[in-house]
Every structure is written in C-alpha cells, then in structure tokens.
DSSP file (Angstrom, degrees, kcal/mol; ACC not computed):
  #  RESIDUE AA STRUCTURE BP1 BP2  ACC     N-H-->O    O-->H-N    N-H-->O    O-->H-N    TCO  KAPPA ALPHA  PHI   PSI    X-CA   Y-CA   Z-CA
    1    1 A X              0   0    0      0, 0.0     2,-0.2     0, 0.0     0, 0.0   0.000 360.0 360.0 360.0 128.3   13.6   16.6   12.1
    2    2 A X        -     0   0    0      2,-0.0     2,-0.5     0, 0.0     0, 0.0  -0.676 360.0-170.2 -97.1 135.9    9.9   15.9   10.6
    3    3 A X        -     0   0    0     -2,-0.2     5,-0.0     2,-0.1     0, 0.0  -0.969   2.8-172.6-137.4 129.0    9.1   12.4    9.8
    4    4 A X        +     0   0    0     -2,-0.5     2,-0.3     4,-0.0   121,-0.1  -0.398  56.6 111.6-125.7  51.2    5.5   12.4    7.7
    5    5 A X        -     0   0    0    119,-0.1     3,-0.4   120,-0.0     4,-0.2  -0.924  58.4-158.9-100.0 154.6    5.6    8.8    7.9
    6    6 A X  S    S+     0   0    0     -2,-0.3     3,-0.3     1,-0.2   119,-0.0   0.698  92.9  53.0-104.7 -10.9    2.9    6.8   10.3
    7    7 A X  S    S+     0   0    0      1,-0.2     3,-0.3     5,-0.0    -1,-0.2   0.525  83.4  90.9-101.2   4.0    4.5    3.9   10.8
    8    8 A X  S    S+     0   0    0     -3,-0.4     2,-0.5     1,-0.2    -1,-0.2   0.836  97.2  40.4 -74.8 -17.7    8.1    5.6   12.2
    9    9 A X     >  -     0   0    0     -3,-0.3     4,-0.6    -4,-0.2    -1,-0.2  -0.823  63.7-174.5-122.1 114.9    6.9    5.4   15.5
   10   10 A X  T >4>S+     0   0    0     -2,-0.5     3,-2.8    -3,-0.3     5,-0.6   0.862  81.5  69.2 -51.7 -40.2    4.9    2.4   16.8
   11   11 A X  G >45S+     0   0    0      1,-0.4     3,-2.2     2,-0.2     4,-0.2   0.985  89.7  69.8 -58.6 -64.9    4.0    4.0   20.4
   12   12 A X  G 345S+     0   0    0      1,-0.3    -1,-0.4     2,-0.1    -2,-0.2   0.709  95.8  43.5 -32.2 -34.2    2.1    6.1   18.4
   13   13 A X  G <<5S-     0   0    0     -3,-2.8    -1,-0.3    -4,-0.6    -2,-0.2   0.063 121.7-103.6-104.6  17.2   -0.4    3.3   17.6
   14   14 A X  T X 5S+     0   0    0     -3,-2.2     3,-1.3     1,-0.3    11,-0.3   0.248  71.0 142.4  80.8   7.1   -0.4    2.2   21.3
   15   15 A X  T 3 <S+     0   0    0     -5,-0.6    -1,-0.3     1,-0.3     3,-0.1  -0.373  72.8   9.5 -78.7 172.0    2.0   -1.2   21.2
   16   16 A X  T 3  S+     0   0    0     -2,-0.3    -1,-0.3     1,-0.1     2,-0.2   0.734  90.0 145.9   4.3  57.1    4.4   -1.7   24.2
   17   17 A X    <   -     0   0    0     -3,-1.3     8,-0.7    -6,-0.1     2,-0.4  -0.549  51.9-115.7 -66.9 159.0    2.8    1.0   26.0
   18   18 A X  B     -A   24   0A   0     -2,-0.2     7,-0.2     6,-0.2     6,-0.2  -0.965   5.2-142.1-103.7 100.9    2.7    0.5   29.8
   19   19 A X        -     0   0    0      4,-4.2     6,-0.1     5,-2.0     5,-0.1   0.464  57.6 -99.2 -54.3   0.3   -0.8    0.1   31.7
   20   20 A X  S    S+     0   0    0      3,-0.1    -1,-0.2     5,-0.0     5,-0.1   0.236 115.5  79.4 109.7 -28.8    0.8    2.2   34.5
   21   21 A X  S    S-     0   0    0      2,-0.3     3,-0.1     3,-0.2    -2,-0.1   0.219 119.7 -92.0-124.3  -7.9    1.6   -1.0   36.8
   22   22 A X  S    S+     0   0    0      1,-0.4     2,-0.4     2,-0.1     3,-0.1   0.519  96.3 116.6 114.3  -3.4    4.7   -1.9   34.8
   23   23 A X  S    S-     0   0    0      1,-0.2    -4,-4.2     0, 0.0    -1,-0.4  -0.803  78.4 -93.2-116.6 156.1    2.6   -4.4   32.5
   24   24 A X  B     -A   18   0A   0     -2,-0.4    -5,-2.0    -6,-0.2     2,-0.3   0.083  50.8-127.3 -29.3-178.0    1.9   -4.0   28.3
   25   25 A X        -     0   0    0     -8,-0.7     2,-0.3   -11,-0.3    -9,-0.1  -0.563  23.2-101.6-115.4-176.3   -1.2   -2.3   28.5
   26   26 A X        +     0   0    0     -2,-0.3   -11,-0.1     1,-0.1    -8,-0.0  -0.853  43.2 171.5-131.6  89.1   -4.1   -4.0   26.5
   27   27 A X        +     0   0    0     -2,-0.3     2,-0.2   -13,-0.2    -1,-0.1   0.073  31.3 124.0 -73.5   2.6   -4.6   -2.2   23.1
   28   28 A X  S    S-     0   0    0      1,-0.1     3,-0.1     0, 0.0    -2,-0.1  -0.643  70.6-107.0 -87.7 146.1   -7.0   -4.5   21.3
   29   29 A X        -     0   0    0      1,-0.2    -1,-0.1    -2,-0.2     3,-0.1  -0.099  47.2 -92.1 -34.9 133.6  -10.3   -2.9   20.1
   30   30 A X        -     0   0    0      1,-0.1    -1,-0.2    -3,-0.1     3,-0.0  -0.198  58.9-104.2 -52.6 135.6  -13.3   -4.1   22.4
   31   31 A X        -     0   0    0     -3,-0.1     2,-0.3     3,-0.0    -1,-0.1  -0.320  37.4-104.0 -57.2 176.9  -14.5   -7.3   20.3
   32   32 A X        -     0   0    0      1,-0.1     2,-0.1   108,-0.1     3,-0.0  -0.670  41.9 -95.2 -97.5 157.6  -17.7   -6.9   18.2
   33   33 A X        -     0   0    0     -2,-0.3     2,-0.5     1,-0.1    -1,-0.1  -0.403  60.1 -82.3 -74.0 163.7  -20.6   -8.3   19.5
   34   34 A X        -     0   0    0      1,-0.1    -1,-0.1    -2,-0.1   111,-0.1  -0.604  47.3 -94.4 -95.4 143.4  -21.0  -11.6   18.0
   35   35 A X        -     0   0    0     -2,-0.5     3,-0.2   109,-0.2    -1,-0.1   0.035  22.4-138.7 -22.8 129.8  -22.6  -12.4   14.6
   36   36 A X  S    S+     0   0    0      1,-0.2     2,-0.5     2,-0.1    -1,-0.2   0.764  92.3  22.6  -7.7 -59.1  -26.4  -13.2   14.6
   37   37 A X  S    S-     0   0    0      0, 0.0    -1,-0.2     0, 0.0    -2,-0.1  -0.904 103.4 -87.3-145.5 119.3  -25.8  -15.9   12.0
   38   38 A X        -     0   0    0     -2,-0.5     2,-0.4    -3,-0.2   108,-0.1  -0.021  50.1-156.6 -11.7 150.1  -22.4  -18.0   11.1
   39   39 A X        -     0   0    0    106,-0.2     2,-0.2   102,-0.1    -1,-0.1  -0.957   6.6-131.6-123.1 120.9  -20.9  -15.6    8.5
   40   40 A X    >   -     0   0    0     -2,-0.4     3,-1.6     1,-0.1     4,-0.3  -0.658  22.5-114.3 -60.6 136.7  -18.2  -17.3    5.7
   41   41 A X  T >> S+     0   0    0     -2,-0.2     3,-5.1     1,-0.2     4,-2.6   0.912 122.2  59.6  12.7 -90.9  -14.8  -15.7    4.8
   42   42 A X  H 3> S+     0   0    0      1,-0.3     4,-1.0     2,-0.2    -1,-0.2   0.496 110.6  41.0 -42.5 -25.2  -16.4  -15.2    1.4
   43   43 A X  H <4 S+     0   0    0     -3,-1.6    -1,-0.3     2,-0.1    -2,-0.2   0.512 114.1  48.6 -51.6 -29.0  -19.2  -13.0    3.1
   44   44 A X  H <> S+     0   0    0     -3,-5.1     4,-2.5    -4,-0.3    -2,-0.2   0.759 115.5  46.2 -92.6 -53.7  -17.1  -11.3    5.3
   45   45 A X  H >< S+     0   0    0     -4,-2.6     3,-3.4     2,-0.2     5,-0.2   0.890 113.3  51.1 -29.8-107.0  -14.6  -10.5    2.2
   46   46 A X  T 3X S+     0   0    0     -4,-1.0     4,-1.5     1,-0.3    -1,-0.2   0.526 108.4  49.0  -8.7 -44.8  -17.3   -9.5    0.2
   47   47 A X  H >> S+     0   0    0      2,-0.2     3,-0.7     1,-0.2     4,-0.7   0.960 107.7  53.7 -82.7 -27.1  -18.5   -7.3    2.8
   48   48 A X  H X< S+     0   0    0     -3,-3.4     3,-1.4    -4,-2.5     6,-0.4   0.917 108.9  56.2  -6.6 -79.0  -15.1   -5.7    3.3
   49   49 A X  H 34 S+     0   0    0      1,-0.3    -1,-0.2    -4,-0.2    -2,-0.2   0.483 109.2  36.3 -35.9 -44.0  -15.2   -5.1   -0.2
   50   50 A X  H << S+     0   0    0     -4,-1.5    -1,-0.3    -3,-0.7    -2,-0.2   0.496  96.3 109.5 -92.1 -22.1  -18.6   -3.1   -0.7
   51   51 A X  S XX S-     0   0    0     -3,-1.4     3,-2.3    -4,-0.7     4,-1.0  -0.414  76.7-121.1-109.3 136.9  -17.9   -1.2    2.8
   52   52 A X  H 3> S+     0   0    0      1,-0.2     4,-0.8     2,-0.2    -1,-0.2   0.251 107.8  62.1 -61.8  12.1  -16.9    2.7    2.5
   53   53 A X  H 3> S+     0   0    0     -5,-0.4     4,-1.1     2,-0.2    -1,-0.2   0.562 108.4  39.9-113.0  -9.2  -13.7    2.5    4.1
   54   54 A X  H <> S+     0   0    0     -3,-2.3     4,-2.3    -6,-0.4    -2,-0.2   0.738 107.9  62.5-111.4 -12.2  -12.1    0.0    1.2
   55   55 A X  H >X S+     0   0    0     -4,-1.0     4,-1.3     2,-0.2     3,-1.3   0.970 111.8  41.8 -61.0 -82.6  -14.1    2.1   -1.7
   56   56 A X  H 3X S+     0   0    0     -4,-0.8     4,-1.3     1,-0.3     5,-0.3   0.714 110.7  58.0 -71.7 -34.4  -11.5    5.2   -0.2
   57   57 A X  H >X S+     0   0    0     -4,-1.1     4,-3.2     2,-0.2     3,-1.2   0.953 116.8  26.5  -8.8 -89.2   -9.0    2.7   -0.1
   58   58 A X  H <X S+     0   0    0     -4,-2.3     4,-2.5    -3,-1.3     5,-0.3   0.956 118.3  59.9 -76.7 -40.8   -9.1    1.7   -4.0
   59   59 A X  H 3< S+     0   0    0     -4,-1.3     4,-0.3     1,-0.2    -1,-0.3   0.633 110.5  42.7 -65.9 -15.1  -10.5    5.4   -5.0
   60   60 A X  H <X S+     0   0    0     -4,-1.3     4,-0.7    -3,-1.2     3,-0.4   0.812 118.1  48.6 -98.8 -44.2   -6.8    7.0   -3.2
   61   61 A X  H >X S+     0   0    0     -4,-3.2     4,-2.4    -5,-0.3     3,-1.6   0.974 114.3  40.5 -64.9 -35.8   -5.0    4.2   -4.9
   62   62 A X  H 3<>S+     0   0    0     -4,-2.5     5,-0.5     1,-0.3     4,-0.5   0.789 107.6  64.3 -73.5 -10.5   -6.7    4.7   -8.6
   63   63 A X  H 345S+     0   0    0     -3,-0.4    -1,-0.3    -5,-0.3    -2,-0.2   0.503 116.7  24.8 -98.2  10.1   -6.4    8.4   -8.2
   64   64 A X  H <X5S+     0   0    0     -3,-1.6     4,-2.1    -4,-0.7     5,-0.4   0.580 123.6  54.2 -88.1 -69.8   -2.2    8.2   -8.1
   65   65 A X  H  X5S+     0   0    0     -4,-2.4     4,-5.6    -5,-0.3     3,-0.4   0.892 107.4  45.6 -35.4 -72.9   -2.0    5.0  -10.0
   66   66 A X  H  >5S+     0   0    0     -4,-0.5     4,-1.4    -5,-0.4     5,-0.4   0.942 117.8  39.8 -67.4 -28.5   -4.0    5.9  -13.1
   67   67 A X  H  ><S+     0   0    0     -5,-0.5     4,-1.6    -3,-0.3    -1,-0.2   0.922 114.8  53.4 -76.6 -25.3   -2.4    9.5  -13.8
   68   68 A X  H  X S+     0   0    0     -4,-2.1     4,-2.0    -3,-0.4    -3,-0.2   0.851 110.5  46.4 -64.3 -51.3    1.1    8.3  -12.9
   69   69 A X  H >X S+     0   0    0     -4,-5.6     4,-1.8    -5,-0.4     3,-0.7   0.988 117.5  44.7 -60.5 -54.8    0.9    5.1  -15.7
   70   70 A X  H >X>S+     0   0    0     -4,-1.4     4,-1.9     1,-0.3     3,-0.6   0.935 117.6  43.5 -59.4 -66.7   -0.7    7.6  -18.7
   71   71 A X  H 3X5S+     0   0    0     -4,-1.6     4,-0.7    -5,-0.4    -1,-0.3   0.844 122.6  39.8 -49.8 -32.6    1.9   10.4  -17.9
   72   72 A X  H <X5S+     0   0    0     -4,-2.0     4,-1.1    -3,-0.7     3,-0.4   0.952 115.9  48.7 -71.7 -41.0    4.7    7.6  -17.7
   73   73 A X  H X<5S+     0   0    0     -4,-1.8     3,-0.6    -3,-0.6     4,-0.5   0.873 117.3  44.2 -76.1 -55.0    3.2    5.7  -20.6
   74   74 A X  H 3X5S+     0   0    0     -4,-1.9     4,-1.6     1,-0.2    -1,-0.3   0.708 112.6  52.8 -46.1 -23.4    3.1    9.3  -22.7
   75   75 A X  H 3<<S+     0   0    0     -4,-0.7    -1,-0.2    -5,-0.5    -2,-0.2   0.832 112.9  41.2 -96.8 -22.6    6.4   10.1  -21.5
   76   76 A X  T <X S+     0   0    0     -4,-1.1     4,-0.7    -3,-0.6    -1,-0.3   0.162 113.4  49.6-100.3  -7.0    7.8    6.6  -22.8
   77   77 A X  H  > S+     0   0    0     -4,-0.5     4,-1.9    -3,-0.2     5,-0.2   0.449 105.7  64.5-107.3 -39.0    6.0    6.4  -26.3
   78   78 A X  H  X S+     0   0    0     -4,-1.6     4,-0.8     2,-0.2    -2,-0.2   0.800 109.4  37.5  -9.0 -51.4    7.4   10.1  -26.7
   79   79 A X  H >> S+     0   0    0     -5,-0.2     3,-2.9     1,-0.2     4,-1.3   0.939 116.1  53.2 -63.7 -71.7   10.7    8.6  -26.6
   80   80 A X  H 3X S+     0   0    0     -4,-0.7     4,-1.4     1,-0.3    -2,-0.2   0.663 118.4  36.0 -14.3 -61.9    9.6    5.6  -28.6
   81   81 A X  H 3X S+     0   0    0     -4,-1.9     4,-2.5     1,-0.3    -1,-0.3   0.678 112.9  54.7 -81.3 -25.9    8.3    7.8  -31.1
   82   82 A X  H << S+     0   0    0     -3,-2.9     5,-0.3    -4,-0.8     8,-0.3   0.918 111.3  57.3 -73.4 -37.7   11.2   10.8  -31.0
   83   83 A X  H  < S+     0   0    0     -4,-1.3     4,-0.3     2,-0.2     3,-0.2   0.799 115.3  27.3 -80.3 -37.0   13.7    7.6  -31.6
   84   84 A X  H  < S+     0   0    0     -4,-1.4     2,-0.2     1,-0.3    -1,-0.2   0.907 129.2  42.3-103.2 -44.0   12.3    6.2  -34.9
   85   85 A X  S  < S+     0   0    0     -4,-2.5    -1,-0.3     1,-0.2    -2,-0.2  -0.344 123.9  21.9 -88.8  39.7   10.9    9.5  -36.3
   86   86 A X    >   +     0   0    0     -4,-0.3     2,-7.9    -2,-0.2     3,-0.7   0.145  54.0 148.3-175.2 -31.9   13.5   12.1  -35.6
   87   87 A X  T 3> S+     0   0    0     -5,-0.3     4,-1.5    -4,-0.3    -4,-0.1   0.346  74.7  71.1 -28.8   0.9   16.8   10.8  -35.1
   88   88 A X  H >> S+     0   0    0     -2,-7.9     3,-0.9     2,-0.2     4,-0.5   0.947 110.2  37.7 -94.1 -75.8   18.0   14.1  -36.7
   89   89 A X  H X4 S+     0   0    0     -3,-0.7     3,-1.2     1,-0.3    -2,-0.2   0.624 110.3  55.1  -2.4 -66.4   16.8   15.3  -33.4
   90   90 A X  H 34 S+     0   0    0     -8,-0.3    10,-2.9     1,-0.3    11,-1.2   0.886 111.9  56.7 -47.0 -49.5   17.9   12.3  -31.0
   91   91 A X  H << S+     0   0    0     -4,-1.5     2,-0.3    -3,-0.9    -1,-0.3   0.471  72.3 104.9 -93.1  18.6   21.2   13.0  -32.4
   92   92 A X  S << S-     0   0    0     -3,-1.2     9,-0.1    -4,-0.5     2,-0.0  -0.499  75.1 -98.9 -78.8 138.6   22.1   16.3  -31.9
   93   93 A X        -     0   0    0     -2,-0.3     6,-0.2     6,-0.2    -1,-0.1  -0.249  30.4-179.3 -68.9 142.5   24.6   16.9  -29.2
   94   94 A X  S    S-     0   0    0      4,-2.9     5,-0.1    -3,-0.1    -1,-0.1   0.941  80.7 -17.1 -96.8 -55.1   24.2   18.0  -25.9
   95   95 A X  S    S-     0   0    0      3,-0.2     2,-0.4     4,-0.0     4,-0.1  -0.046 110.0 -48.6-174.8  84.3   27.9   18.1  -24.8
   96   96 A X  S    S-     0   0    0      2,-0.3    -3,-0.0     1,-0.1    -2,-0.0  -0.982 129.9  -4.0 132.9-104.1   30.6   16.5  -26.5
   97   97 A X  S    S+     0   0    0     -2,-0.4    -1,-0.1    -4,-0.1    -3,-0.0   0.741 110.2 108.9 -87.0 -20.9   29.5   12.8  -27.2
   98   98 A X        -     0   0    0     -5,-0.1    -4,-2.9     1,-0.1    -2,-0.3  -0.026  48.9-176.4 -31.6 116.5   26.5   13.3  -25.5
   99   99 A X     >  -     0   0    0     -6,-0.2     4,-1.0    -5,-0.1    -6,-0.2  -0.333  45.3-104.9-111.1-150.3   23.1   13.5  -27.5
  100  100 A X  H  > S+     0   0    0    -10,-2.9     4,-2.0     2,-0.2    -9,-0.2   0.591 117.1  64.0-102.8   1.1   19.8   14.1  -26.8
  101  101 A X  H  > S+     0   0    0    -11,-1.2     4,-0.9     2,-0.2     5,-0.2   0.993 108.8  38.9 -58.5 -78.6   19.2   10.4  -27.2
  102  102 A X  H >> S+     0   0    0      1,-0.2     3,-2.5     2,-0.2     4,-2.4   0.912 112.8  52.3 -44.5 -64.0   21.4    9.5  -24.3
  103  103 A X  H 3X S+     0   0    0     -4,-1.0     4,-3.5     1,-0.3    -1,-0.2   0.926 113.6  53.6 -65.5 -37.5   20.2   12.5  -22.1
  104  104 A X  H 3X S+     0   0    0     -4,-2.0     4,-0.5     1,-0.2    -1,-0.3   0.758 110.9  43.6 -51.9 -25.1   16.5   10.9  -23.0
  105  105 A X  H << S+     0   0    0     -3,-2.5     4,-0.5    -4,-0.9    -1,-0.2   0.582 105.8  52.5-102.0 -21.9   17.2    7.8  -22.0
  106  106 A X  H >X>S+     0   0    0     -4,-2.4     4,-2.5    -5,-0.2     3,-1.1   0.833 108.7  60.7 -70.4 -39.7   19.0    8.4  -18.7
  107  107 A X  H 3X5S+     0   0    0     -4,-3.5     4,-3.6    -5,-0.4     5,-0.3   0.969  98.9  54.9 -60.0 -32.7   15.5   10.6  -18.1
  108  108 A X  H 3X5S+     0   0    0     -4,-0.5     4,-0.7     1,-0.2    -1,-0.2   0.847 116.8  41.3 -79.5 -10.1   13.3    7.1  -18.6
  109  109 A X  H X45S+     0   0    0     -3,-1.1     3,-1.0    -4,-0.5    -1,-0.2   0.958 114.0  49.1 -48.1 -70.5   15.6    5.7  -15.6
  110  110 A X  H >X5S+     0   0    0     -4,-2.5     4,-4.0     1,-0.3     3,-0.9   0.869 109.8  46.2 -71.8 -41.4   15.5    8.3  -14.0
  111  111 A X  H 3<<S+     0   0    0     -4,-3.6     4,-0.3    -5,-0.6    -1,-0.3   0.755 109.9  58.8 -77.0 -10.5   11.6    8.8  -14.1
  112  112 A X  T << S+     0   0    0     -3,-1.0    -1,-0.3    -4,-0.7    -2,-0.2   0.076 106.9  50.1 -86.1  21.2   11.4    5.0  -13.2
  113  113 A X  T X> S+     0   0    0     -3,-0.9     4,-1.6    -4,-0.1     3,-0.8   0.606 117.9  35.3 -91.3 -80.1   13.4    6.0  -10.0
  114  114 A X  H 3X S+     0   0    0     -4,-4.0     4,-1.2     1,-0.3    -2,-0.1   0.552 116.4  51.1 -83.1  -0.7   11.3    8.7   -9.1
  115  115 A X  H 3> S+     0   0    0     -4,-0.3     4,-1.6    -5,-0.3    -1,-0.3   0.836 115.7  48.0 -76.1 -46.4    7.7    7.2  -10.2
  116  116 A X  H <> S+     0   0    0     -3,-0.8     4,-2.9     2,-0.3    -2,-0.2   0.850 116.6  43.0 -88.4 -48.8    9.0    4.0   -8.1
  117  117 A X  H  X S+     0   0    0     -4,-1.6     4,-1.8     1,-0.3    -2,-0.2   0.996 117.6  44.4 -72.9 -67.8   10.0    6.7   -5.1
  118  118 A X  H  X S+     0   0    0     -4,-1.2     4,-1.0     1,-0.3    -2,-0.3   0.757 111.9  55.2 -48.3 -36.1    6.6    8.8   -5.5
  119  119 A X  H  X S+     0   0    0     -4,-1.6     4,-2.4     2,-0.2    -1,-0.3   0.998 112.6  40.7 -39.4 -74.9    4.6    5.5   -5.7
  120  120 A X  H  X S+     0   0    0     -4,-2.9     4,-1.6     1,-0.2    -2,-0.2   0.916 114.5  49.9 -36.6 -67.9    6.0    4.2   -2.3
  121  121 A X  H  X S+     0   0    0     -4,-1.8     4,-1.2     1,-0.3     5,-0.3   0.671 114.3  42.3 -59.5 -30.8    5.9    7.6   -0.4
  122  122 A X  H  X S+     0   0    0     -4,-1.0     4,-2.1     3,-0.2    -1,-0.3   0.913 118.9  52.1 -85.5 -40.6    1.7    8.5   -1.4
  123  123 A X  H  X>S+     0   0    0     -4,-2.4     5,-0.9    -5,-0.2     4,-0.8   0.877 114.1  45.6 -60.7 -76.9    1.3    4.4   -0.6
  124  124 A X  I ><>S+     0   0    0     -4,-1.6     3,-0.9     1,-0.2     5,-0.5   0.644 124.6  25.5  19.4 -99.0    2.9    5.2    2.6
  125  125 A X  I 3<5S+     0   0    0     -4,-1.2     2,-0.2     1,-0.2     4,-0.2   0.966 126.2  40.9 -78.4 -64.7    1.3    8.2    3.6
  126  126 A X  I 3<5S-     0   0    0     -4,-2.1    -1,-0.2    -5,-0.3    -2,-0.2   0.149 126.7  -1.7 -86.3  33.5   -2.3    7.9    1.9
  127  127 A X  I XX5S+     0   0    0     -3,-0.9     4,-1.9    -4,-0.8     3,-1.1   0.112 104.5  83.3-179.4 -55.2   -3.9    4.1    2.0
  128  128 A X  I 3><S+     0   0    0     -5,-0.9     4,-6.4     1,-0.2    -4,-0.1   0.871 101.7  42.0 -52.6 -28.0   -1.2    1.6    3.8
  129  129 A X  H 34<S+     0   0    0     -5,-0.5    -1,-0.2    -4,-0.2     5,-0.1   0.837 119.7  42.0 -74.4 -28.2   -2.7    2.7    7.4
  130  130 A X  H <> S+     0   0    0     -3,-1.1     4,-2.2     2,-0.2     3,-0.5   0.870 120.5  58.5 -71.4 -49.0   -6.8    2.6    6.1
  131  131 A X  H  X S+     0   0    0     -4,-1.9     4,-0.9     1,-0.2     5,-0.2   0.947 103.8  37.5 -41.8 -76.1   -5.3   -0.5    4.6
  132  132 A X  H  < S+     0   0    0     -4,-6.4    -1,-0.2    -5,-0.3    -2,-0.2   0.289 110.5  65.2-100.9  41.6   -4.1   -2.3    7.2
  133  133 A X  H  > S+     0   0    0     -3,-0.5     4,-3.1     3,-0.1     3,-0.4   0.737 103.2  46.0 -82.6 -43.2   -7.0   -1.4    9.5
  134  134 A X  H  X S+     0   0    0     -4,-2.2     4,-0.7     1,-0.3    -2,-0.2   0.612 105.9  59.0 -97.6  11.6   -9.3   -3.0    7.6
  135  135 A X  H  X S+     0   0    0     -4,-0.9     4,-2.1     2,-0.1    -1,-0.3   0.538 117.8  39.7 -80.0 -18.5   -7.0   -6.3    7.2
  136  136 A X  H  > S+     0   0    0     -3,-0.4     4,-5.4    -5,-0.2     5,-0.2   0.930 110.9  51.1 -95.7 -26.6   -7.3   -6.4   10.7
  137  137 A X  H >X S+     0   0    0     -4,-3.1     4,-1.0     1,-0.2     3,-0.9   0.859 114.9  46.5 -20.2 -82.0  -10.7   -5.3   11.0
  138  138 A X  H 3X S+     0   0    0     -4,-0.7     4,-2.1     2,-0.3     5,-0.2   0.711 112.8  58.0-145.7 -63.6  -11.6   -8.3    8.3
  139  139 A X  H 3X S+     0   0    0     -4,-2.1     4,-3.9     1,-0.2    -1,-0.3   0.857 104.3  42.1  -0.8 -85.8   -9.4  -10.4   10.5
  140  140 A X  H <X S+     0   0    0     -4,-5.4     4,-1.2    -3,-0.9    -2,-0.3   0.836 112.5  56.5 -62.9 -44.1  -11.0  -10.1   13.5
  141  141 A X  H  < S+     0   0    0     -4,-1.0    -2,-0.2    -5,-0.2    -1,-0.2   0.842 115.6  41.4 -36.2 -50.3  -14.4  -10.5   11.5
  142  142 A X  H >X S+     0   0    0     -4,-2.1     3,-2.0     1,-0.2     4,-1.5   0.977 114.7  43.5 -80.9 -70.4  -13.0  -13.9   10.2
  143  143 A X  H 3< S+     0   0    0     -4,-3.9    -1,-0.2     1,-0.3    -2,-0.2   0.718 117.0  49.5 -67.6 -14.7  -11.3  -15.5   13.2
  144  144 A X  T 3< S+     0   0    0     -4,-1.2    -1,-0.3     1,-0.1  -109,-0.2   0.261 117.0  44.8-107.7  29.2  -14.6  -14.4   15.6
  145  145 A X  T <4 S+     0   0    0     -3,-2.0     2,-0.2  -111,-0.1  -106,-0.2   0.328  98.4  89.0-120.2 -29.2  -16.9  -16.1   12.6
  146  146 A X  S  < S-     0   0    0     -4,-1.5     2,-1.0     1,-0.1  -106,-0.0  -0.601  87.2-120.3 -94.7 138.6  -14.6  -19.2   12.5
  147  147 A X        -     0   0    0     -2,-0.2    -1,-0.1     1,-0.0    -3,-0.1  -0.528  47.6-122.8 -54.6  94.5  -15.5  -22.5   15.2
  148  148 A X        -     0   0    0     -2,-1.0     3,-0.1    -5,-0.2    -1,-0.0  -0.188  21.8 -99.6 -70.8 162.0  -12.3  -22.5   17.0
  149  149 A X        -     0   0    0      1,-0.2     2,-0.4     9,-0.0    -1,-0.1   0.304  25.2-112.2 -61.2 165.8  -10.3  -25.1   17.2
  150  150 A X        -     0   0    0      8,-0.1     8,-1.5     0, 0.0    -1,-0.2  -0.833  44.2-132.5 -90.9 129.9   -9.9  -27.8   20.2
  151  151 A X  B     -B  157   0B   0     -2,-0.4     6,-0.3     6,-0.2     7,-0.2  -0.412  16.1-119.4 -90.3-165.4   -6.4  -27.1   21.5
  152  152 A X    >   -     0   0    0      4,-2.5     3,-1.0     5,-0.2     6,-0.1  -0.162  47.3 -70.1-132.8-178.9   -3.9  -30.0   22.1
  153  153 A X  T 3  S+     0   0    0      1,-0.3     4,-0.1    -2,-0.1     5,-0.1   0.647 126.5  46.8 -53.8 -52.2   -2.2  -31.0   25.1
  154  154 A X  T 3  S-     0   0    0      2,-0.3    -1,-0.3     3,-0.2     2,-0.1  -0.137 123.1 -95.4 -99.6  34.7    0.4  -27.5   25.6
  155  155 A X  S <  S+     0   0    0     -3,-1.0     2,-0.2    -4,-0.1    -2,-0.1   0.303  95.7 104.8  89.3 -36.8   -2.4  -25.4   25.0
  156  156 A X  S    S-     0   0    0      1,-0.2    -4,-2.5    -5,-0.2    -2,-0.3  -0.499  83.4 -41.9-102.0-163.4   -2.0  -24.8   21.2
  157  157 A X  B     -B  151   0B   0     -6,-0.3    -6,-0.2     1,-0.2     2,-0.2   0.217  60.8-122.4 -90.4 141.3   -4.0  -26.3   18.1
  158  158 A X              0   0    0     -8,-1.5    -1,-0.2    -7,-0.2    -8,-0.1  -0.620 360.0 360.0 -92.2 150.6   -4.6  -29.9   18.5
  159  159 A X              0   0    0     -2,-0.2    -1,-0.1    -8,-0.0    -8,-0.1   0.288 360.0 360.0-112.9 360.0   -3.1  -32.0   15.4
C-alpha cells in the first residue's frame, strides 16, 4: 500500500520519538539567535511575506487555482450557454428519458466533486507542509520578538 500523503505518518516528522533513554526526544529546531532590535508581528508578517519560501507557497497555489477556476468557469458558461441557445441540442435523448441536459448537469456535480477532490489532494501534497513550516517558523519569530509575560502563582500566565 503507497500513501503519497506527508502527514499519514507523524514519526516521520520526529514527534513521539524516543531519545533512546525511554524519554520524548526533543525535536524543536535550535532557537534563532535573538533579534538585534524588538521586531513587531507586522514586521515579522511582512517579512514572512516578501521571503522565498512563501512566494513558492502562493506561486504552487496560483498555478492550480487559476487554471482549475477558468477551465471550471468555461466548462459552466458552456452549459449556461448550450441551455439557452440550443435546447434542440440539450434535449436530445441519451437513453430513454435521459437527455443531454440531464447527463450535462450531473457532469457540473460531478466536476465540482472532482475539482473539490483534486483541489484537496495537490493542497495536500504541494504547499500545506512549506505552509505550515513557515506558520511555525513565523511563530517562533513572533513569540521570541514578544516580552514574555510574568507568570502567576502555578506557573502559567499571570491574570
């Protein structure tokens, strides 16, 4: 059995692995050294943003996205167009009551099924793992930028 998904197995990305001694291992990334000079959210964003790894990011998504809407969009103004100008066409039978109307119109179901499937399965496989590196990336940027907080009495965030 072949699975050409990344997320079906988490050990693969090194959670609840075992250092050897029977305890988690410790999978976080080494910190970054720390910032020079306070950095904002909105800086940090920003730099996200500009940074070559979220340009491949939106460039894998627009290169599915935009040929997948036009062909659906053609493929659906086709109908549109077959429905009001043709009907001598729409109605000819396919088999029995069946026309070509109906069989046209189960296909825009059916190609919002498999547009829907084919969506998931390239987000999946090309951009959610690039993705959520660089929300945690962007994270980590954010929370080692931010003063932390004093904590309270049991250790967490003081009210």
């Amino acid at each position: 059995m072949r699975f050409d998904d990344p997320w079906y197995d988490a050990l693969a990305s090194g959670w609840g692995e075992l250092d050897g001694t029977g305890a988690p291992a410790h999978t976080a990334p080494p910190a970054p050294a720390a910032p020079e000079r306070e950095q904002s959210a909105a800086d940090i964003y920003l730099e996200v943003q500009h940074s070559a790894a979220f340009q491949e990011v939106r460039r894998r998504y627009r290169r599915f996205v935009v040929p997948a809407t036009l062909a659906f969009l053609v493929w659906y103004v086709a109908y549109v167009v077959a429905a009001t100008a043709a009907p001598e066409l729409m109605a000819r039978p396919v088999a029995g009551a069946v026309n070509v109307a109906m069989v046209a119109g189960l296909g825009q179901f059916l190609s919002t099924f498999v547009l829907t499937w084919a969506y998931a399965r390239h987000a999946r496989l090309r951009r959610d793992r690039a993705a959520l590196e660089l929300r945690w990336d962007t994270q980590e940027l954010t929370r080692l930028s931010m003063p932390s907080a004093p904590l309270g009495p049991t250790g967490g965030p003081g009210r």
